[in-house]
C-alpha positions in Angstrom: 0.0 0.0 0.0 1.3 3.5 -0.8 -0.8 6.3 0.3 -0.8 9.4 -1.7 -2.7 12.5 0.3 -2.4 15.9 1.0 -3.1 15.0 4.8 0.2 14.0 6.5 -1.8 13.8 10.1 -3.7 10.6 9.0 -0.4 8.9 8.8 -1.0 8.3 12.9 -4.4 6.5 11.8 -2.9 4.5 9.5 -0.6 2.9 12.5 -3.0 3.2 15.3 -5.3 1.0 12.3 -2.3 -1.6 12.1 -2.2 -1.2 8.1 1.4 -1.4 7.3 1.7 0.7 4.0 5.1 0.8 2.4 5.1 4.4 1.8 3.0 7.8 2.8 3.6 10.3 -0.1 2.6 14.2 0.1 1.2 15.6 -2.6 2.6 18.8 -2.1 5.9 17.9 -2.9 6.9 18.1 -6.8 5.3 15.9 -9.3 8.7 15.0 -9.8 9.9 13.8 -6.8 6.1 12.0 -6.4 6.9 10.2 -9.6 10.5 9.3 -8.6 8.9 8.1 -5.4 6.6 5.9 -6.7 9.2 4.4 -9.0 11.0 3.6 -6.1 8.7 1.8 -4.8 7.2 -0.4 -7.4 11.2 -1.0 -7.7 11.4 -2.1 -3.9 8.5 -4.5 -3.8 9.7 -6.1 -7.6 13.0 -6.6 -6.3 11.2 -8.1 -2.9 9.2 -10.5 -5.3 12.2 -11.4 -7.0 14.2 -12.7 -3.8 10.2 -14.8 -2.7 9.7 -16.7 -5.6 14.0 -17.2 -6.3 13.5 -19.0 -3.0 10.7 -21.2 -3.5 11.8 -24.0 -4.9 8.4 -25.6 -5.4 7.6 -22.8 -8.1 8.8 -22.1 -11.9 9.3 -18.9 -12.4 10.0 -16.9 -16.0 9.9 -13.5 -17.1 8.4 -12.2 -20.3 9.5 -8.6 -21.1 9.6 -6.4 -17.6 6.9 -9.0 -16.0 7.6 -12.0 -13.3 5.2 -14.9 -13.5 5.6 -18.1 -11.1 3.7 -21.4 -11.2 3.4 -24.2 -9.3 6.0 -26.9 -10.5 3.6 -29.4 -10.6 1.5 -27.4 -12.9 4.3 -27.8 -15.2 3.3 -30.2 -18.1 6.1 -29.7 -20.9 8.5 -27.2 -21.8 10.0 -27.1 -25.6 12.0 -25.2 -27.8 10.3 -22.6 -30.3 11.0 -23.7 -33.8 9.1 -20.6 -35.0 11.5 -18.3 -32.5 14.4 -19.4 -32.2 15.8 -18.7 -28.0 12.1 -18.6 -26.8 11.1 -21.7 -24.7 7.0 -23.2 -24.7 5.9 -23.3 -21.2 2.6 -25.8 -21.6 1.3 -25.7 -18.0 -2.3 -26.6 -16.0 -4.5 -23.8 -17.1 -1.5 -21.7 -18.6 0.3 -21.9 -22.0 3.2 -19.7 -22.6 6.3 -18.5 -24.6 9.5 -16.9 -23.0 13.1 -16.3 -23.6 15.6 -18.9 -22.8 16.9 -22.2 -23.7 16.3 -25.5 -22.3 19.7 -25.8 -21.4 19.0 -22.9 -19.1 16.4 -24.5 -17.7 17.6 -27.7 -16.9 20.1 -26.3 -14.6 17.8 -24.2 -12.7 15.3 -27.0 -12.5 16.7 -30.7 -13.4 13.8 -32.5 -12.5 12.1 -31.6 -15.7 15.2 -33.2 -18.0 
């Protein structure tokens, strides 16, 4: 949660309330430094998702462009090469077909139990 207000003395409420937000931005401060802000952090909770789902090992994750996606291994059905695009893997999963860069090679490192 990131609040965005004008009223800095409902900051108190939002502790006496127990909601944890990650940041309390002004909006009196420069649209600037509000952007730069909220940059920040969306960078801060990616780079917090990141280090989760790096740790799970019960999870496959990928990325396709700028976006992290994470499935349950099991869900996992077959991965292949893309003879249409060359470097992009298949992901055929439960509920979930998909098409990322990589190589299987890649993959069976991070996750040999597939191979």
């Amino acid at each position: 949660i990131v609040f965005i207000t004008t009223h800095d003395e409902l900051s108190f409420v939002t502790l006496e309330r127990r909601i944890a937000p990650l940041d309390y931005i002004l909006k009196d401060q420069s649209a600037d430094l509000i952007t730069q802000r909220i940059i920040k952090d969306i960078n801060v909770v990616q780079n917090e998702l990141k280090k989760t789902n790096s740790q799970r090992k019960d999870v496959f994750n990928y990325k396709l462009g700028t976006r992290y996606f994470s499935l349950a291994l099991d869900d996992v059905i077959l991965l292949s090469t893309s003879k249409l695009r060359p470097g992009s893997v298949q992901l055929h999963a439960i509920n979930k077909v998909a098409e990322f860069p990589g190589n299987l090679n890649a993959l069976e490192e991070k996750y040999p139990q597939f191979f």
